[in-house]
C-alpha positions as CSV (number, residue, x, y, z in Angstrom):
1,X,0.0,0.0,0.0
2,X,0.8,3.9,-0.8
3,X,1.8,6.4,2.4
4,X,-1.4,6.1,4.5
5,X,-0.5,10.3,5.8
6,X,-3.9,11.7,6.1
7,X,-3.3,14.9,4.8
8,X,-2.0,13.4,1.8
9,X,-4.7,11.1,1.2
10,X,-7.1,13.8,1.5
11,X,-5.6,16.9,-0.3
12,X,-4.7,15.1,-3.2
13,X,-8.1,14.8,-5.3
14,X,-9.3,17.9,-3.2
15,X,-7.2,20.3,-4.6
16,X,-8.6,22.6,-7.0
17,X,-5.9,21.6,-9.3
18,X,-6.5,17.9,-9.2
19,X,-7.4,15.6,-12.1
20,X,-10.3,14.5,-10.2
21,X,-11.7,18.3,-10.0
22,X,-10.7,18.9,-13.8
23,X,-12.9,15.9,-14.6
24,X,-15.9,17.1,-12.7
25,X,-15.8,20.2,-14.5
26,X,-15.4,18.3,-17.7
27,X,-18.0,16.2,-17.0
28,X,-20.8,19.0,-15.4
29,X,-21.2,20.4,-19.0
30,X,-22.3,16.8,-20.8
31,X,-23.6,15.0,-17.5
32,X,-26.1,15.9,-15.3
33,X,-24.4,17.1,-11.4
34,X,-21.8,15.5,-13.3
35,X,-22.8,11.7,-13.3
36,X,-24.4,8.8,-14.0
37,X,-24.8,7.1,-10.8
38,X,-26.1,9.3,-8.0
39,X,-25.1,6.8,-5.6
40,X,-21.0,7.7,-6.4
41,X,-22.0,11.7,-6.4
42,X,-19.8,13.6,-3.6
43,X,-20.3,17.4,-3.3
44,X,-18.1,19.1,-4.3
45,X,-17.0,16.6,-6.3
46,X,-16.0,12.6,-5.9
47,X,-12.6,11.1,-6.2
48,X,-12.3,9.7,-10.1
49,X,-11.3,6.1,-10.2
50,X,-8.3,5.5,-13.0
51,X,-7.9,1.2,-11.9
52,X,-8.1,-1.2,-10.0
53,X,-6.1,-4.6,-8.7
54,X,-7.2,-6.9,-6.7
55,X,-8.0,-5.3,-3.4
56,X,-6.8,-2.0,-4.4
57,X,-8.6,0.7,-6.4
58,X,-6.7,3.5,-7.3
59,X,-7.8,7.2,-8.3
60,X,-7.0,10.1,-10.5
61,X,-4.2,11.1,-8.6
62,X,-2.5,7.7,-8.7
63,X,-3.6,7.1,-5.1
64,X,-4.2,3.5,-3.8
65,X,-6.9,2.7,-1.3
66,X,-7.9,-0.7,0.0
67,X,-11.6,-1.4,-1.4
68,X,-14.2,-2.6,1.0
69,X,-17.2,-1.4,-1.2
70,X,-16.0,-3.4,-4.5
71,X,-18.7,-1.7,-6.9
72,X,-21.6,-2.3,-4.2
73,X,-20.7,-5.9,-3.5
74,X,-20.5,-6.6,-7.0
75,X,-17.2,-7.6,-7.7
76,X,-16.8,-10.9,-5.1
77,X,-12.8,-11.2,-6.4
78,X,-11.8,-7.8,-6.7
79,X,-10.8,-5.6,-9.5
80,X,-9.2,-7.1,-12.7
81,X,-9.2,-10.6,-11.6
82,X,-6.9,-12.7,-14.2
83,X,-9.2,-15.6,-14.4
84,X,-12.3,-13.4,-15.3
85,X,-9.9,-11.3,-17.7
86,X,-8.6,-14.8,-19.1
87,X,-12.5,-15.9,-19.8
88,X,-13.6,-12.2,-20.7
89,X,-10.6,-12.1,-23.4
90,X,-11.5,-15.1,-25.3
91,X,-15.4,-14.7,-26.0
92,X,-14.6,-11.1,-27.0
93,X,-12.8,-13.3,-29.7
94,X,-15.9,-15.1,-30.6
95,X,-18.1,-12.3,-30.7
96,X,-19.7,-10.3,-27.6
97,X,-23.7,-10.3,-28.8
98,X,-25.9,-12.4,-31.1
99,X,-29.7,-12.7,-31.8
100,X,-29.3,-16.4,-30.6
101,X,-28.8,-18.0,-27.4
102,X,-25.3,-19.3,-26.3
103,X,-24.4,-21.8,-23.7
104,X,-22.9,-20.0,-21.5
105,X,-26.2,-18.7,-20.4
106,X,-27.0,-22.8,-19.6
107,X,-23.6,-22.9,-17.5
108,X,-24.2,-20.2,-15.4
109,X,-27.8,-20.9,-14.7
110,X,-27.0,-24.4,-13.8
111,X,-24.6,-22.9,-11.7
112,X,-26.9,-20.9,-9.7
113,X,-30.0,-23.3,-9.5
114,X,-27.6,-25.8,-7.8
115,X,-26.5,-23.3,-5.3
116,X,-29.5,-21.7,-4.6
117,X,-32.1,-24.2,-3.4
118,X,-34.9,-22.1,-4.1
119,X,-34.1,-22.0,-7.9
120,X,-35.3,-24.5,-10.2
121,X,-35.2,-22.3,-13.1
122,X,-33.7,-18.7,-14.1
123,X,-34.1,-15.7,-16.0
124,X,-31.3,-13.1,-17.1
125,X,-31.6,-9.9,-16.7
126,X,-28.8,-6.8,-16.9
127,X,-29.5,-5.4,-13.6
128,X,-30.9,-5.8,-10.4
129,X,-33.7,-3.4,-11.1
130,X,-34.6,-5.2,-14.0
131,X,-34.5,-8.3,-12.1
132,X,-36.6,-7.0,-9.3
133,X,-38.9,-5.1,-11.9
134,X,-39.5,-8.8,-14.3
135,X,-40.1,-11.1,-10.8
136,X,-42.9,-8.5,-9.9
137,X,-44.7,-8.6,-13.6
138,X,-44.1,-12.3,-13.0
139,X,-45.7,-12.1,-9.5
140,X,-48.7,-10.7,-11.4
141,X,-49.5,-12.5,-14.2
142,X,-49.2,-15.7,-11.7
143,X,-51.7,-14.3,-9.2
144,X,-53.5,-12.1,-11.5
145,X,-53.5,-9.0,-9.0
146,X,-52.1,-5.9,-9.4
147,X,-51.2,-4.8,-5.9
148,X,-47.4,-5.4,-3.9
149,X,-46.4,-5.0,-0.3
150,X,-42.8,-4.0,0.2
151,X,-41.1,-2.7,3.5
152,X,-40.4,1.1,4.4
153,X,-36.7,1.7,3.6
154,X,-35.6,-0.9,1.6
155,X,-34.1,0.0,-2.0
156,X,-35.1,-2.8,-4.7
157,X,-34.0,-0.5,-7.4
158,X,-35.6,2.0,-10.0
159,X,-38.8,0.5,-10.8
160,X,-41.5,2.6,-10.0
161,X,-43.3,-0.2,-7.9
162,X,-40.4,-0.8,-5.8
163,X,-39.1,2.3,-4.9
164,X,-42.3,3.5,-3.2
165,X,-41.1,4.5,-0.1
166,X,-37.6,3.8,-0.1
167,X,-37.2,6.8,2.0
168,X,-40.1,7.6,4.4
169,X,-40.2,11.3,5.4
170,X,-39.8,11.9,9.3
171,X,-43.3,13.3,10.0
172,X,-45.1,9.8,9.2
173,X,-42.8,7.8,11.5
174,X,-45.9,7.4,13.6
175,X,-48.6,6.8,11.5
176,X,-49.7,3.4,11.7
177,X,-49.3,2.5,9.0
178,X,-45.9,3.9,6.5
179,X,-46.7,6.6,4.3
180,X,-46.9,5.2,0.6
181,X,-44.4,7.8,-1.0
182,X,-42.6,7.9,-4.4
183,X,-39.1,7.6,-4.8
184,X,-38.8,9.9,-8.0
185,X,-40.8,13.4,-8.9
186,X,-43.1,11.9,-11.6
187,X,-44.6,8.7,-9.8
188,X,-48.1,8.2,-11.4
189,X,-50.6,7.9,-8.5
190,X,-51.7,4.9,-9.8
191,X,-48.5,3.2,-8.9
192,X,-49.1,4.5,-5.4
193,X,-52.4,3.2,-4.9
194,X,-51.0,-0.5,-6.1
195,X,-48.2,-0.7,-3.5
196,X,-48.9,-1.1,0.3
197,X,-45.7,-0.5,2.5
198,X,-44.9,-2.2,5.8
199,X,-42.1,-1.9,8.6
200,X,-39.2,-4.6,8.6
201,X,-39.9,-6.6,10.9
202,X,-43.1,-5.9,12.3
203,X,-44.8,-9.3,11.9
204,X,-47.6,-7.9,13.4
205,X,-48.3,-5.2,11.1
206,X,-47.8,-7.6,8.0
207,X,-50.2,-9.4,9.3
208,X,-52.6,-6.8,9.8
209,X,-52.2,-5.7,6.1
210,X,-52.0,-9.0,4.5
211,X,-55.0,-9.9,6.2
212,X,-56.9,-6.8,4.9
213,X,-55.7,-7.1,1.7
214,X,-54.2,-10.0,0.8
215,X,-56.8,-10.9,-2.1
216,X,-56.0,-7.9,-3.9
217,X,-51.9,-8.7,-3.5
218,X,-49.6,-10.6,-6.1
219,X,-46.4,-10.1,-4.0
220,X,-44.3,-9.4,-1.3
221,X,-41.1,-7.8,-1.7
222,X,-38.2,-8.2,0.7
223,X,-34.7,-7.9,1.6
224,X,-33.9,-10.2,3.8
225,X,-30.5,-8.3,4.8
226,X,-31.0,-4.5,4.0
227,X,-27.7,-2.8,2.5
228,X,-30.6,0.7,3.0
229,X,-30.2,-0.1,6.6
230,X,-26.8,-1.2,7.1
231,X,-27.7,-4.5,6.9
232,X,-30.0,-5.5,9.8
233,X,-31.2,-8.8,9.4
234,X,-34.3,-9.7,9.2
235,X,-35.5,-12.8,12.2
236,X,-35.6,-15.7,11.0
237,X,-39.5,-15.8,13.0
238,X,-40.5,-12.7,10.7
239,X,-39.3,-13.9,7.1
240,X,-40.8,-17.4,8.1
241,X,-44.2,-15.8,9.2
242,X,-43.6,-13.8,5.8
243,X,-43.9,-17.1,4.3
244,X,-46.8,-18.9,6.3
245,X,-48.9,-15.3,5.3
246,X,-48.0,-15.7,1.5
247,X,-48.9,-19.6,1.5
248,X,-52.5,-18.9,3.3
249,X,-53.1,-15.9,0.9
250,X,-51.8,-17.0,-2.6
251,X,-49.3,-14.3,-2.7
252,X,-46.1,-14.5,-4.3
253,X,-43.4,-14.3,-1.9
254,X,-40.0,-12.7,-3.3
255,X,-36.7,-11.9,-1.8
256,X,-34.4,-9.7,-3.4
257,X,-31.0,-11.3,-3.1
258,X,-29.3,-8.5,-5.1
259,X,-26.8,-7.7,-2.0
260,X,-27.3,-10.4,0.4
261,X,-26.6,-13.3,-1.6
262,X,-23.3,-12.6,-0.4
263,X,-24.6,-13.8,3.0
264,X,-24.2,-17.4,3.1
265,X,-22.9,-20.2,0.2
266,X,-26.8,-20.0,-0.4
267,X,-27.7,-16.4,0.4
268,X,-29.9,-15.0,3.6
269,X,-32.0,-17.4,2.5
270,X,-29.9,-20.3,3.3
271,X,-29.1,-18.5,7.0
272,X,-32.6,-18.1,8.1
273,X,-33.7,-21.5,5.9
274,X,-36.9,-19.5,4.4
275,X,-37.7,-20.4,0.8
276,X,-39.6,-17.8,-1.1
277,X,-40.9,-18.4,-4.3
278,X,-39.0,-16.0,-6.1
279,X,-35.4,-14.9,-5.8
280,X,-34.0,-11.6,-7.5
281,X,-29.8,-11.7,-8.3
282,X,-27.3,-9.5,-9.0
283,X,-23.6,-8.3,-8.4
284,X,-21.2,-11.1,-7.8
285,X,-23.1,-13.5,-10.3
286,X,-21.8,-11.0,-13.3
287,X,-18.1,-11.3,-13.0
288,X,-18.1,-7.5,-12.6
289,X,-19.7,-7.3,-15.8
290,X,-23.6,-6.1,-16.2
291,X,-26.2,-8.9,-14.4
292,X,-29.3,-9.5,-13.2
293,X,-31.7,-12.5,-12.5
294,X,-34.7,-14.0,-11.4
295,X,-35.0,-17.5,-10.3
296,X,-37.6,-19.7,-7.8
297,X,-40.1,-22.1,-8.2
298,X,-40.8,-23.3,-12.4
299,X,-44.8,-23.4,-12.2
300,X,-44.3,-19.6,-11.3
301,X,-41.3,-18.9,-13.3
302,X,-43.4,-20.8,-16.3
303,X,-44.9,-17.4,-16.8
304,X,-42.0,-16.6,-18.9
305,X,-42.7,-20.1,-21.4
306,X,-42.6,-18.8,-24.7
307,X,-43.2,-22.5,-25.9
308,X,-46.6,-22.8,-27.7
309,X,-47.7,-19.1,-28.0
310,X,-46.7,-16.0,-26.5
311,X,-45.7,-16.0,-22.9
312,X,-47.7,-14.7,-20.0
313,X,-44.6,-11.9,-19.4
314,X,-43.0,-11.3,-22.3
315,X,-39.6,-10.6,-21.8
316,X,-36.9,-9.7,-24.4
317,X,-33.0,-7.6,-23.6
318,X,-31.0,-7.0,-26.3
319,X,-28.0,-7.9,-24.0
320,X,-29.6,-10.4,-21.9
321,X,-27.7,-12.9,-21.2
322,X,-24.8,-12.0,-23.0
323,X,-22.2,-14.1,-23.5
324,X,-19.7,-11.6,-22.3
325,X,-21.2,-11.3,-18.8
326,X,-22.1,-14.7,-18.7
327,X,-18.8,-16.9,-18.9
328,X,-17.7,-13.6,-16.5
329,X,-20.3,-14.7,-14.1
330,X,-19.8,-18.4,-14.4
331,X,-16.0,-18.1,-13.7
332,X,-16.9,-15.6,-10.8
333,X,-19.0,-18.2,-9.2
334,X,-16.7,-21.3,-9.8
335,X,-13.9,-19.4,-8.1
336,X,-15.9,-19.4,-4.9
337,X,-16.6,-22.8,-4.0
338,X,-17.7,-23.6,-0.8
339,X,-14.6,-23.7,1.0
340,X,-13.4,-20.2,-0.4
341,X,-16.6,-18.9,0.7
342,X,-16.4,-20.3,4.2
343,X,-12.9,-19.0,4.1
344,X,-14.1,-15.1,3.0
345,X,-17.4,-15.8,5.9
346,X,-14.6,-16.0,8.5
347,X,-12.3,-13.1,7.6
348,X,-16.5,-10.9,7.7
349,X,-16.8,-12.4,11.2
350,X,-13.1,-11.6,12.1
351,X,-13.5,-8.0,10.4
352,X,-17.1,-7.5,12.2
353,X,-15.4,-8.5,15.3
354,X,-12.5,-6.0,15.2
355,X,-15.0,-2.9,14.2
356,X,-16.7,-3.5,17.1
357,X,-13.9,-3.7,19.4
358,X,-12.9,-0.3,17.6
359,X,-15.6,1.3,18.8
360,X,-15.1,0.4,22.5
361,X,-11.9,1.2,22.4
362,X,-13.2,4.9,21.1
363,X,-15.8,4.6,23.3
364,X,-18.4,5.2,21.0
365,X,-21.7,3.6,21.6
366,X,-22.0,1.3,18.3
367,X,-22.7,-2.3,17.3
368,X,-21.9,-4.1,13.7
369,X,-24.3,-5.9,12.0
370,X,-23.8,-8.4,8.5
371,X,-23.1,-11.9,7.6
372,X,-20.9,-13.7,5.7
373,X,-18.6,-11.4,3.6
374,X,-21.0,-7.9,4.4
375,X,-21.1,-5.7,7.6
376,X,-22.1,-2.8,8.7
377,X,-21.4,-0.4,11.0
378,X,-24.2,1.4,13.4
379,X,-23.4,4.5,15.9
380,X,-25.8,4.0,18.7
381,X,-26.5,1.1,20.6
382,X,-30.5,1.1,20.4
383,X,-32.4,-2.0,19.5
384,X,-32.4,-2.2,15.3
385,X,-35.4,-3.7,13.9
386,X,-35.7,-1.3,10.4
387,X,-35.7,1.6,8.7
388,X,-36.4,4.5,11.5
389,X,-34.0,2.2,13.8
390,X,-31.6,2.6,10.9
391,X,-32.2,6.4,10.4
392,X,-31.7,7.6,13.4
393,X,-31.1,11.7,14.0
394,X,-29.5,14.0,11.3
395,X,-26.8,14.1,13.7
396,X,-26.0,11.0,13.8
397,X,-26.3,10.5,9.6
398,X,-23.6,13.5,9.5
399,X,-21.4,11.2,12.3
400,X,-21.4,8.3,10.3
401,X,-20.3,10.1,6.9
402,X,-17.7,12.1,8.6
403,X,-16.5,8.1,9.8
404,X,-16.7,7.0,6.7
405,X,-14.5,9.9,5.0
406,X,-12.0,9.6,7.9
407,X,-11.7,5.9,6.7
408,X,-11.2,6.9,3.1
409,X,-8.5,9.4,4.2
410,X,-6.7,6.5,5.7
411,X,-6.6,4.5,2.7
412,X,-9.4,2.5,2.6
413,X,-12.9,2.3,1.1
414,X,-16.4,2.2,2.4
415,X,-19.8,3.4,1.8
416,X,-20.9,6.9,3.5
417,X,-23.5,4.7,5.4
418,X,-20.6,2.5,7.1
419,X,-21.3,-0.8,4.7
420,X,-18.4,-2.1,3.4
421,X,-17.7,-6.1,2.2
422,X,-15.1,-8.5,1.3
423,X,-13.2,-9.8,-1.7
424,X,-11.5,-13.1,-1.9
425,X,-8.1,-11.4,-2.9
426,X,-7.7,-9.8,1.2
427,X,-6.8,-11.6,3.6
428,X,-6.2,-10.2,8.0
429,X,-4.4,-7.9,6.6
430,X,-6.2,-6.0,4.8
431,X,-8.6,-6.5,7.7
432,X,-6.6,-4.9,10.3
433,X,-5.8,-2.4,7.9
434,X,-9.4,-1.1,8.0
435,X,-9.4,-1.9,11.4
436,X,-7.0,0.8,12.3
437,X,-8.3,3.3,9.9
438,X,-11.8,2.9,11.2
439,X,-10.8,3.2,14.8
440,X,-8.5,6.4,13.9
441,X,-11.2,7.7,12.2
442,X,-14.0,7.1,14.9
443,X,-11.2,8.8,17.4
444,X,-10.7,11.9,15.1
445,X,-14.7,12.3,14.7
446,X,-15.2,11.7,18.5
447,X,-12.6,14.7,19.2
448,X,-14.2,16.9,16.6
């Protein structure tokens, strides 16, 4: 690793004469606020990456940092892995689209329906919001309803549907009920009126709701492991009551996966050994390339069946599938067999372990949530069951970004909400390398 001076690290891409600050300016004038992505936007403006290797990203101004986000959780063996590279290289050879299907798409579906008990058959998608967006038309046309419950707080993506209410204004914190509001200026009411929103882990509410109107309901949405809110789990007696509501009612159970696949050789699902009926995918089964999936049960997935007229959901993707992203993904997903995976689980719970004992050692009231290969890091010691848990006071949201850019300063990478997770290429060391920068960090914060 570079010189992990704190100064240095910060000034570098700060200064006004940095390349990171010329390419903001460059990129203001064709890109709106300068981006693509608003979850990489930084005021005044972010840090430009120029590579990665391995476990180290490197920016605009040559500097390295250790990376504990890895794209969102999307890239499982780091940057540039050679393997991936090796695979990537030769398909670009043999062509990188085609209006046929390849086999590659069979490997890595094979792959995943193995892994993932749930899945007896998959669909490809290129993102997780597609993913998400196809398993709740899917949900529909195998009910024949139009209405979906999904939890306060919980990001599933761009859809319309399930973004209601990924952020729940303060006022209606006490309504009994969340407030159904939109994620993005323009929401039609109409996709309002067709989403009813519940509070993670409040069994007793879902049942309320479900009761009420479960006839009208093709779905329920969840994450079983928030990344929204820092990865709280949800119990295992609340998914699995999730589950006996959805049987009784003939609604559609889904769990988005996207993230928390990451969770256990078999996702969250596998931890809290709840099936659901569907099971959106993203991330690490891409390679680091563009991915998305749905997956569960075939006599719901059988909406798709083109065979013998036109499928319930139609569903088309010019780069569906791909060949490119999918001998990525399938070399991504051979490279973690079990023991590799219970290898990385260790080094989360040994990393999870050591942030904690960070913030006694600060003595900062926190905890540390996550499984296998994900954690997160929470500055108060209150009981967290969800969103408003999550939240907390404005104060404390400006505590845990001013954390997170003390870490960066130190040389290492994590999310502004204190996520972070693990890539097969780190081993202790890069885990007591974040250590240390997290516990300077929470030090410096504590003294400002």
């Amino acid at each position: 690793m570079a010189t992990t001076d704190t100064r240095s690290l910060q000034d570098r891409y700060r200064a006004t004469d940095s390349r990171s600050a010329a390419l903001h300016q460059r990129a203001v004038n064709v890109l709106p606020g300068g981006n693509t992505r608003t979850t990489v936007h930084l005021d005044p403006y972010p840090p430009y990456a120029l590579s990665g290797r391995g476990a180290v990203v490197v920016d605009a101004e040559g500097q390295e940092r250790l990376d504990f986000l890895n794209n969102y959780t999307s890239l499982m063996h780091g940057h540039a892995d050679p393997d991936i590279i090796a695979a990537v290289t030769a398909q670009l050879e043999s062509g990188t689209a085609f209006s046929m299907p390849t086999e590659s798409e069979i490997g890595l579906a094979e792959i995943i329906s193995a892994r993932i008990p749930s899945v007896e058959q998959v669909r490809f998608t290129n993102s997780g919001t597609e993913a998400v967006m196809m398993a709740i038309h899917a949900a529909r046309a195998y009910t024949d309803r139009p209405m979906i419950a999904k939890f306060e707080g919980s990001y599933h993506g761009t859809y319309d549907f399930a973004g209601v209410s990924t952020i729940v204004p303060r006022d209606g914190w006490d309504s009994a009920e969340p407030p159904v509001t939109p994620y993005a200026a323009g929401t039609p009411q109409g996709v309002l009126d067709n989403v009813r929103v519940l509070r993670f882990n409040d069994l007793e509410m879902a049942e309320r709701v479900i009761e009420r109107d479960g006839a009208k309901l093709a779905a329920v949405l969840v994450d079983p492991m928030p990344w929204r809110m820092g990865l709280i789990p949800g119990t295992r007696d609340f998914l699995a009551g999730l589950r006996a509501l959805c049987d009784a009612h003939g609604i559609v159970l889904i769990f988005d996966e996207v993230i928390s696949l990451r969770a256990s050789w078999s996702g969250a699902q596998g931890l809290v050994g709840v099936t659901p009926d569907l099971t959106t995918m993203a991330k690490i089964i891409g390679g680091g390339f563009p991915v998305g999936a749905v997956g569960g049960r075939a006599e719901v997935m059988a909406v798709f069946d083109p065979r013998g007229g036109k499928a319930k959901v139609p569903h088309g993707g010019t780069f569906s599938a791909n060949p490119v992203t999918m001998v990525a993904g399938k070399v991504s997903m051979e490279k973690l067999p079990e023991s590799e995976a219970q290898r990385l689980d260790a080094l989360g719970a040994y990393i999870r372990e050591g942030l904690a004992e960070a913030l006694d050692g600060a003595r900062i009231p926190g905890q540390v949530t996550g499984a296998g290969s994900l954690f997160g890091v929470h500055l108060n010691q209150r009981e967290l069951t969800g969103y408003q848990s999550w939240e907390g006071s404005p104060e404390e949201g400006a505590l845990r970004a001013r954390v997170a850019e003390g870490v960066f300063s130190r040389g290492a990478v994590l999310s502004p909400a204190l996520t972070g997770c693990l890539s097969t290429p780190m081993t202790e060391d890069e885990a007591n390398t974040l250590i240390d920068a997290f516990s300077a960090a929470l030090k410096e914060a504590a003294d400002a």
